[in-house]
Every structure is written in structure tokens, then in C-alpha cells.
LOLO-834974 format. One record per residue (C-alpha): residue number from 0; residue in one letter; x, y, z. Coordinates in Angstrom, 3 decimals, decimal comma. Layout:
! residues N
{NUM a {X Y Z}} ...
END
This chain:
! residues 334
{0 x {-9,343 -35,715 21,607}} {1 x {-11,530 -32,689 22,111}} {2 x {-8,706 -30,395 23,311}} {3 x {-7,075 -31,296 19,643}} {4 x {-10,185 -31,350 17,774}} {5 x {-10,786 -27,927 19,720}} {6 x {-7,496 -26,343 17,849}} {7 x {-7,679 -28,177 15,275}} {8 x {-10,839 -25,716 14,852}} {9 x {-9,182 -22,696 16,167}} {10 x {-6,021 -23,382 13,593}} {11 x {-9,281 -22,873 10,707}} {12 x {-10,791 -20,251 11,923}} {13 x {-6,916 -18,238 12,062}} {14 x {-6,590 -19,368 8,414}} {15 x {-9,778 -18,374 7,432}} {16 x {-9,065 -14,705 9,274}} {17 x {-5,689 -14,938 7,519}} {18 x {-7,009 -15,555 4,087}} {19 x {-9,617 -13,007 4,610}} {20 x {-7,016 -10,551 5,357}} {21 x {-5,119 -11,515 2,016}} {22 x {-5,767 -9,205 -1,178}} {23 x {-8,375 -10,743 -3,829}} {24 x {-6,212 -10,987 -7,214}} {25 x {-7,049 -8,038 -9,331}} {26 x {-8,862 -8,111 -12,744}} {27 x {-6,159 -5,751 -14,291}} {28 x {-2,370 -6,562 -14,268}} {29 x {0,351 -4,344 -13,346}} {30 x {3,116 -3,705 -15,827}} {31 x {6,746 -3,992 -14,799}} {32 x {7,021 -0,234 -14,214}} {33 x {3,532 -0,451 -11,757}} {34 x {5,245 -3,213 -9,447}} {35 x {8,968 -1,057 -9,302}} {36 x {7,298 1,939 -8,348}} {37 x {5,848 0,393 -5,667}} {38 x {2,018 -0,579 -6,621}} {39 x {-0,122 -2,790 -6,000}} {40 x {-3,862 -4,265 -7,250}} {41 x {-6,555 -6,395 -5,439}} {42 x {-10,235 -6,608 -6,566}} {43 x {-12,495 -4,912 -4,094}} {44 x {-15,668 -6,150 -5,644}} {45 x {-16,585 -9,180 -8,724}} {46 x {-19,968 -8,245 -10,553}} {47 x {-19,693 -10,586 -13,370}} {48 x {-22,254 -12,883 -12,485}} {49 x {-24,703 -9,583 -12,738}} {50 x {-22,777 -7,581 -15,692}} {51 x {-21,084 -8,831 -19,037}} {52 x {-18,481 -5,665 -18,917}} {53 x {-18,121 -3,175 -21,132}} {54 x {-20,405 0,049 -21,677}} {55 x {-22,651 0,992 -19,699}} {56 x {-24,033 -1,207 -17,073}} {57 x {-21,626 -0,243 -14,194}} {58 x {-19,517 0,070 -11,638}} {59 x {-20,064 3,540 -11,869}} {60 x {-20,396 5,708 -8,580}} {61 x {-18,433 4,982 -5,574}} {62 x {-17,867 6,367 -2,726}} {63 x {-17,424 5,460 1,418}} {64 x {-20,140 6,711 3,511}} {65 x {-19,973 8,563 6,811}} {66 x {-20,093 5,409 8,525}} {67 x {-17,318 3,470 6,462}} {68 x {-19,296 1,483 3,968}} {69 x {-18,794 1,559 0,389}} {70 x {-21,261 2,069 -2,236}} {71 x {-21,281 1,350 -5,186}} {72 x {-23,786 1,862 -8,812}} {73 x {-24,083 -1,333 -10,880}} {74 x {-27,241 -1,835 -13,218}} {75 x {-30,317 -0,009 -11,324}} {76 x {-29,289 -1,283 -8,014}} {77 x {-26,840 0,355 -5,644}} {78 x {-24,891 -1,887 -3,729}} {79 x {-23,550 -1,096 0,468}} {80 x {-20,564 -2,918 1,060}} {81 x {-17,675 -3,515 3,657}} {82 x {-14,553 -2,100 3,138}} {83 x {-12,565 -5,195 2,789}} {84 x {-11,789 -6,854 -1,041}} {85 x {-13,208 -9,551 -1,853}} {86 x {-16,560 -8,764 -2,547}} {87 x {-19,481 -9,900 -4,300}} {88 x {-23,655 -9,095 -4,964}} {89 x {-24,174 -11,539 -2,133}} {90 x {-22,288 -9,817 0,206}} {91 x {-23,185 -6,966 0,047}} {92 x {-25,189 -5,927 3,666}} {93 x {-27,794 -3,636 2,074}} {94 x {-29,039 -2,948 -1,818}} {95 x {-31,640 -0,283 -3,194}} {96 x {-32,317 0,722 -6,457}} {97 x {-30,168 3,354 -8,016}} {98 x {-31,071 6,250 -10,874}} {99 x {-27,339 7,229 -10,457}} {100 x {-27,265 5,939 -14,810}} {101 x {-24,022 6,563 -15,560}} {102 x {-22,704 9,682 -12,849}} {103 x {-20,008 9,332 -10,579}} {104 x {-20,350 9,649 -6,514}} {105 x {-18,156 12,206 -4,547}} {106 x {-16,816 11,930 -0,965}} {107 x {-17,086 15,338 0,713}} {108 x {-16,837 16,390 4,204}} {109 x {-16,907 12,891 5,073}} {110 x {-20,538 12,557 3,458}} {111 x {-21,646 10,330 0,405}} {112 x {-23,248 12,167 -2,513}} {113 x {-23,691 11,243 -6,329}} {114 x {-26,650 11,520 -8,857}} {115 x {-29,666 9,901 -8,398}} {116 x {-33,525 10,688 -10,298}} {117 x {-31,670 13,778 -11,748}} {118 x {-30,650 15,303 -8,862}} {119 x {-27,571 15,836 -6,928}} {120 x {-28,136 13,964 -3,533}} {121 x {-26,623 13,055 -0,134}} {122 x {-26,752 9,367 0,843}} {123 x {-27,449 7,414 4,192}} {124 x {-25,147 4,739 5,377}} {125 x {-27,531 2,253 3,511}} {126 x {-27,537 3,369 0,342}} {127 x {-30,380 5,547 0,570}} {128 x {-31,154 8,800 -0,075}} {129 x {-30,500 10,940 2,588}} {130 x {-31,830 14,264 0,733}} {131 x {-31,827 15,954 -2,684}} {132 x {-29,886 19,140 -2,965}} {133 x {-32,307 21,275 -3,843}} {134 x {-30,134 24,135 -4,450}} {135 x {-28,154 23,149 -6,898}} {136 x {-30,521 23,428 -9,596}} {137 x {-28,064 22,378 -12,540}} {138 x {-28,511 18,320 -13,526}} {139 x {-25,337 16,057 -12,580}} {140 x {-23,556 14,986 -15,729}} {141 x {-20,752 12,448 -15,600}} {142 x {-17,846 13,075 -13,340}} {143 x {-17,702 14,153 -9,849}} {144 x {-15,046 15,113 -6,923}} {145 x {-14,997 16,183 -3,364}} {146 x {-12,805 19,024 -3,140}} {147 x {-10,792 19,353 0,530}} {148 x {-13,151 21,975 1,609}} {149 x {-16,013 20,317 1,318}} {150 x {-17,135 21,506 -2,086}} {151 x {-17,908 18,693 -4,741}} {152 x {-16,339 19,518 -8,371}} {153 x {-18,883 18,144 -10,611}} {154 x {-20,073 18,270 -14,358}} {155 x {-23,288 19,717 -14,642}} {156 x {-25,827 20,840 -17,351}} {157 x {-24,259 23,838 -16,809}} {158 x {-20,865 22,762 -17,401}} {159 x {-18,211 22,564 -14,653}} {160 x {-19,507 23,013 -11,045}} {161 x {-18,745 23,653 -7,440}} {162 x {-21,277 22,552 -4,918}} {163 x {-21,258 23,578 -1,734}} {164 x {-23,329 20,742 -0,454}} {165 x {-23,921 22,500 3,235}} {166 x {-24,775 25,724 2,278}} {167 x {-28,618 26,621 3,161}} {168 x {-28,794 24,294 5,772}} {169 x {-28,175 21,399 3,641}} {170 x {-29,752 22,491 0,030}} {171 x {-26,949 23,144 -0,987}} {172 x {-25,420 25,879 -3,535}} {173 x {-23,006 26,200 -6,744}} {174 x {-21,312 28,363 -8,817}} {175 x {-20,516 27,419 -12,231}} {176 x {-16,597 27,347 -12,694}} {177 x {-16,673 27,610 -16,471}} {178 x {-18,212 25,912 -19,287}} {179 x {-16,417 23,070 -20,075}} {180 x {-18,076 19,303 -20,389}} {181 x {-16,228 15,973 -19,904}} {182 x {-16,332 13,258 -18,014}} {183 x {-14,229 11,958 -15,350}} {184 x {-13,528 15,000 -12,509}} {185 x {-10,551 15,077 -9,737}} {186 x {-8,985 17,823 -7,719}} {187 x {-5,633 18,425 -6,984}} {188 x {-4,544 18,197 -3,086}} {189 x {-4,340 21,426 -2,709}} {190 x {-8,218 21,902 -3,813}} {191 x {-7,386 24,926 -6,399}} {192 x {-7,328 22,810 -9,628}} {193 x {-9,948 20,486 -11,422}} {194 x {-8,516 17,611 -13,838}} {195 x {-11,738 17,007 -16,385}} {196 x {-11,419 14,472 -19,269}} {197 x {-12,429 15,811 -22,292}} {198 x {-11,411 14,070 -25,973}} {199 x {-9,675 11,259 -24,776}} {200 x {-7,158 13,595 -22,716}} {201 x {-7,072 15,432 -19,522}} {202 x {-7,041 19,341 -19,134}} {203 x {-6,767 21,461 -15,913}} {204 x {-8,596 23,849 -14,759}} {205 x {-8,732 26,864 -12,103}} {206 x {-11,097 26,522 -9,942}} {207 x {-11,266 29,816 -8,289}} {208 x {-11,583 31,309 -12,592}} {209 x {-12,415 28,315 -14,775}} {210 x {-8,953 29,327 -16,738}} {211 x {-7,062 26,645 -18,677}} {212 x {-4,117 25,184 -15,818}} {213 x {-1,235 23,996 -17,683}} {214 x {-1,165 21,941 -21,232}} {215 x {-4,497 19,353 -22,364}} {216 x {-2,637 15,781 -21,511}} {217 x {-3,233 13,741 -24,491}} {218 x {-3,697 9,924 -23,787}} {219 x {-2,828 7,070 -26,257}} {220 x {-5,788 5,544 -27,567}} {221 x {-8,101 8,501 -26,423}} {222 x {-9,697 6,212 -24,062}} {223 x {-8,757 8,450 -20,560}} {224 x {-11,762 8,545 -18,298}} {225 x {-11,343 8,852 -14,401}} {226 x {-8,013 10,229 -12,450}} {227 x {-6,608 10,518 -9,559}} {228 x {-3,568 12,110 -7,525}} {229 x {-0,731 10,841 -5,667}} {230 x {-0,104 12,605 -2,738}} {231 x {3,793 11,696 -1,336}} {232 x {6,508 9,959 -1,891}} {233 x {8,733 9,844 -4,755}} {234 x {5,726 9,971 -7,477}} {235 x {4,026 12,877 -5,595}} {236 x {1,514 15,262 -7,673}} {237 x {1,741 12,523 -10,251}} {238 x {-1,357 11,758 -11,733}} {239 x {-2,931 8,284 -12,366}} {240 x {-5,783 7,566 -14,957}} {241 x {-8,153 4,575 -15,523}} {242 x {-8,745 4,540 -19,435}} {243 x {-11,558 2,499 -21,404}} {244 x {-8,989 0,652 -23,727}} {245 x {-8,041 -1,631 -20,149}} {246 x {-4,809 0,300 -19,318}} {247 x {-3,854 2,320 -16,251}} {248 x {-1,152 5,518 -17,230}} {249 x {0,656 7,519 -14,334}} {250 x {1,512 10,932 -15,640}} {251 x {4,651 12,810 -14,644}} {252 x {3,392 16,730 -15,329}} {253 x {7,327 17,660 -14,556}} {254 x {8,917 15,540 -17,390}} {255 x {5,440 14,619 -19,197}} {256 x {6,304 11,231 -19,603}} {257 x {3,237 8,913 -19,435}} {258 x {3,843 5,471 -17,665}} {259 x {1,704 2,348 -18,089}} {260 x {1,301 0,565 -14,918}} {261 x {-1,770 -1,532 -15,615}} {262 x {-3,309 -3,241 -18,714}} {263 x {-6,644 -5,313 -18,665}} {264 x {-7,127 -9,046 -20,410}} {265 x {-10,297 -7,897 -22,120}} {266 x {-10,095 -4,274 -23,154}} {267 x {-13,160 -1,885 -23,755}} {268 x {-14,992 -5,602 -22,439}} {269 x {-14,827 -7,029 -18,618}} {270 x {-11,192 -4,661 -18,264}} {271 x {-12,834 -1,115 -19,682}} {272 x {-11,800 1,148 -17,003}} {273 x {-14,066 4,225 -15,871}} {274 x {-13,966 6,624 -13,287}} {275 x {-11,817 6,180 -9,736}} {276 x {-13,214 7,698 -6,223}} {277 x {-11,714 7,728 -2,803}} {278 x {-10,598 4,747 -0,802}} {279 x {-9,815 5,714 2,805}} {280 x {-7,142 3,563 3,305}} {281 x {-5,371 5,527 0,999}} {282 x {-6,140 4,115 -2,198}} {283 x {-8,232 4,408 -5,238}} {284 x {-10,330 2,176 -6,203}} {285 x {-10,685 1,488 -10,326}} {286 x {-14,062 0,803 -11,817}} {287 x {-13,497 -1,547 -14,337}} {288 x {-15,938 -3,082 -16,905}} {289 x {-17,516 -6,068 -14,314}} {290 x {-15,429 -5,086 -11,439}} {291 x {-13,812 -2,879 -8,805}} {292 x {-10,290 -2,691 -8,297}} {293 x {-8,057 -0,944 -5,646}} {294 x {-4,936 0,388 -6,716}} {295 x {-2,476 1,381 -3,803}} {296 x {1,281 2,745 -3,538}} {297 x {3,654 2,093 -0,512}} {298 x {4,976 4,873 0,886}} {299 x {1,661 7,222 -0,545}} {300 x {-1,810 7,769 -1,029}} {301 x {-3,802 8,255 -3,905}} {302 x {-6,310 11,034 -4,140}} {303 x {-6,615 12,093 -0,517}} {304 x {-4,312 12,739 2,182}} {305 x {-4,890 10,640 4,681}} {306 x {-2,048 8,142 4,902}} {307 x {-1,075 4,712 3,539}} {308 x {-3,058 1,684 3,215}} {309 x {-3,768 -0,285 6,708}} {310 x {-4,899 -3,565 7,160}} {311 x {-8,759 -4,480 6,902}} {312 x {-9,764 -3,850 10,439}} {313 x {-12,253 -6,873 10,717}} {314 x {-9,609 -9,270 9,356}} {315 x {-6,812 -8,178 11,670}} {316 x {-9,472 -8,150 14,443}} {317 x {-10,021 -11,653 13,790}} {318 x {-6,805 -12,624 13,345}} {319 x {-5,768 -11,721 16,678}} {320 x {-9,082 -13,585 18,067}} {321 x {-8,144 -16,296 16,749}} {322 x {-4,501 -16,495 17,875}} {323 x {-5,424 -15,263 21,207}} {324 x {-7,898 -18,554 21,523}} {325 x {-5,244 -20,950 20,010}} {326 x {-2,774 -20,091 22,649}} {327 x {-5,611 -20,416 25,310}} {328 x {-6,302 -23,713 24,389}} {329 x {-2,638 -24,487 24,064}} {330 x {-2,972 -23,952 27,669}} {331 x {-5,295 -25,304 29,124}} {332 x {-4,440 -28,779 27,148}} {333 x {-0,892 -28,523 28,578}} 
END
């Protein structure tokens, strides 16, 4: 009776690994063209039991630490999280207050940095502030990017920025790329072009000369905010972007045909999309009005080159645990 009882317990503690391992169900929905092409949605991280949705509590800034965690802006606090979906406020392993208001975070270099008291900062593993920049003198505005050198492509008070968050021993310097204002920022693989919403639409821009980079991308219902770009695969260099009115588009700059692959139940409300950051498994995670969603393609990444999505290390980890054990007591009751 205790060998059965024994994987009996083993048997739960597989499914439990199993269902941790299983995608949370989205807030947003994909369209018929997001599941052919080959995406999918899972919700990283619930806040509605701290947020109604909407404008302009949070999630704002995201981004993975050096260490792997993920932080994230909601309401004054900032939250230090796993990287695994399913989360929640009490899961989280760390908070601390946040001044981030409504700025985005940036992965650089493999370092955290985002807005906080006015400043452009560098964060700890636990949410913390590591150090101000006190170089870059301009205030952070909205939108914000790690560039593949390094650099973060952010708005400033000055207008369009590139940080170089390591220069002077860790002050940090910038260089203002032109004058342009927005609000959601991303950078093109190749690190030479900025994508800043301005209007409702999306315009490029150099960022070796600030000059205009191909046509402004107009969005249906003016409601484009963050973006991100695919890097591989059949839908490579196409751009996706999260939009307030609860829809996700995928832009095709060769034919300029804009796709919808998402739409939210409660637009501009819990659904109101916001800006998108780095995932490094390869996807993008969405902010959303009372949530965080990750949006990933087979066969590509999204907004940084570093290969497909994998499965969540502690899950498969446990997994295997708990297989291992069940065939160890298989054995030792036969």
C-alpha cells in the first residue's frame, strides 16, 4: 500500500511539473491569420486583482535581468519574476517600489535598465537600482530599446536618444539622434534603424543621422504603441505592433500589407496593448491593459536573435525528476 500510495504521489507531482510546463491561456486571441503563420499566445503574468486595465496603471517596463528574472512596472511597485507564464503578484520572488510612471525598460548588453525618479538607471537582479546614469543628463520619456551594441534607443527630453550605458565607467553617455518624440521605440536587427510611434503610426529612423528611413506606417485606429521585429523564417524583417484599441498587426514593409493576428475582448480596457520588450526565449512579451502576454513564432524570434522559444527550464527540470522517481519506484515495488 505504501509503494502505490508512494506513486500514486509521484504520478501528481509529474502532472503538476507537466501542467506547469503548459502555456497559461492568453488574454488576447489570435486571429486566423496569427495561428497559420505559425503564432502563438500564453499569459506570462495576471495583474487584475491589483489593476482594472486600461490607461495608465501598468504593465509598463519590462525587461530580463542579468541573472534571468523578469521585471516588470505595475502601479508604484516593480515586480521580479521567474521566467515561466503563469504568473501572478504573489509570485513574484522580490517587489520594490517603482518611479518608472509610465517609461519602458531596455535590455542591453545583457543588463536591465528603464526610468526610475527621473533618471535613466541600471537595475539589480531584485529589482533594485543598481545605479543612475549620471551621464545621460536628458529625462527618459516613453519608449525605450537596447540596440545590439549595447546602446539603448530611447525617447528623451531631448527627443530621440542613444545611450551608451558603459561609457565613463558606467555613467553613461548619449548623443541625441534627432528630434523626434513618440512613444513606443525598437531597433531593427541589424542595430542601424529606430521604429518610434508617433500619431498612431510608426516611422523609421537612421540612427547613425536621425533621417526619415522609409514611409510613416499608418495603423488603423491610430492606436499603434510598442513594436517589435521578427528575425527568420518566412515573416523575417516583418514587424509586429501591440496597439491600444486590443489588436496585434504584423507589417509586411515589402508588400505593405498590414495583418491582424491578435484582437483583445475588452479594447482600450483589460486588452489595451502598450509597449513589447525582449523575451529571451525568443519571444516578445505584450503588455496589455491588466496583463502580460508572450507572443512567439515557430521557426523565429521576435526582436532579438537568439533562437526559438525553449521549454521553461524549471518545468522540464521537474518533469524529468519526476519521471526519473516514478520509474524508481516502479522498481523497487516490482
Amino acid at each position: 500500500m505504501r509503494s502505490f500510495t508512494r506513486i500514486a504521489a509521484i504520478w501528481g507531482f509529474a502532472a503538476a511539473a507537466i501542467a506547469l510546463s503548459t502555456p497559461a491561456q492568453a488574454g488576447l486571441t489570435l486571429t486566423a491569420a496569427g495561428t497559420s503563420n505559425g503564432f502563438s499566445l500564453s499569459t506570462f503574468a495576471n495583474f487584475s486583482s491589483i489593476t482594472g486595465g486600461g490607461c495608465c496603471g501598468g504593465p509598463f517596463g519590462i525587461a530580463v535581468s542579468g541573472g534571468g528574472n523578469v521585471l516588470v512596472s505595475v502601479s508604484g511597485t516593480r515586480y521580479v519574476f521567474n521566467n515561466a507564464d503563469g504568473q501572478v503578484p504573489g509570485s513574484a520572488l522580490g517587489t520594490t517600489g517603482s518611479s518608472s510612471s509610465t517609461s519602458a525598460y531596455a535590455r542591453a548588453g545583457g543588463l536591465a535598465y528603464g526610468a526610475d525618479g527621473g533618471h535613466f538607471v541600471q537595475f539589480k537582479d531584485n529589482g533594485t537600482v543598481d545605479h543612475v546614469l549620471t551621464g545621460v543628463s536628458p529625462g527618459p520619456y516613453l519608449g525605450m530599446w537596447g540596440a545590439p551594441n549595447g546602446h539603448i534607443i530611447a525617447t528623451s527630453g531631448a527627443g530621440l536618444i542613444d545611450i551608451d550605458p558603459l561609457a565613463a565607467g558606467g555613467a553613461g553617455s548619449f548623443r541625441v539622434i534627432n528630434g523626434a518624440f513618440g512613444d513606443g521605440v525598437t531597433v531593427s536587427p541589424d542595430g542601424l534603424t529606430a521604429y518610434l510611434e508617433q500619431s498612431g503610426g510608426i516611422q523609421g529612423y537612421s540612427i547613425a543621422t536621425g533621417a526619415p528611413v522609409g514611409p510613416f506606417i499608418s495603423v488603423p485606429g491610430s492606436s499603434a504603441d510598442g513594436t517589435g521585429m521578427i528575425i527568420g523564417g518566412a515573416l523575417n524583417g516583418d514587424l509586429i505592433i501591440n496597439n491600444n484599441n486590443g489588436d496585434v498587426d504584423l507589417w509586411n514593409f515589402g508588400s505593405s500589407v498590414m495583418t491582424k493576428l491578435a484582437t483583445g475582448a475588452s479594447p482600450f480596457g483589460a486588452d489595451r496593448g502598450d509597449y513589447v520588450a525582449i523575451d529571451t526565449k525568443g519571444c516578445l512579451f505584450l503588455d496589455e491593459g491588466n496583463h502580460v502576454d508572450r507572443l512567439c513564432l515557430a521557426g523565429a524570434s521576435i526582436g532579438e536573435p537568439n533562437g526559438n522559444t525553449v521549454p521553461e527550464p524549471v518545468s522540464a527540470v521537474l518533469v524529468g525528476a519526476a519521471l526519473l522517481g516514478l520509474g524508481a519506484a516502479r522498481r523497487r515495488r516490482f
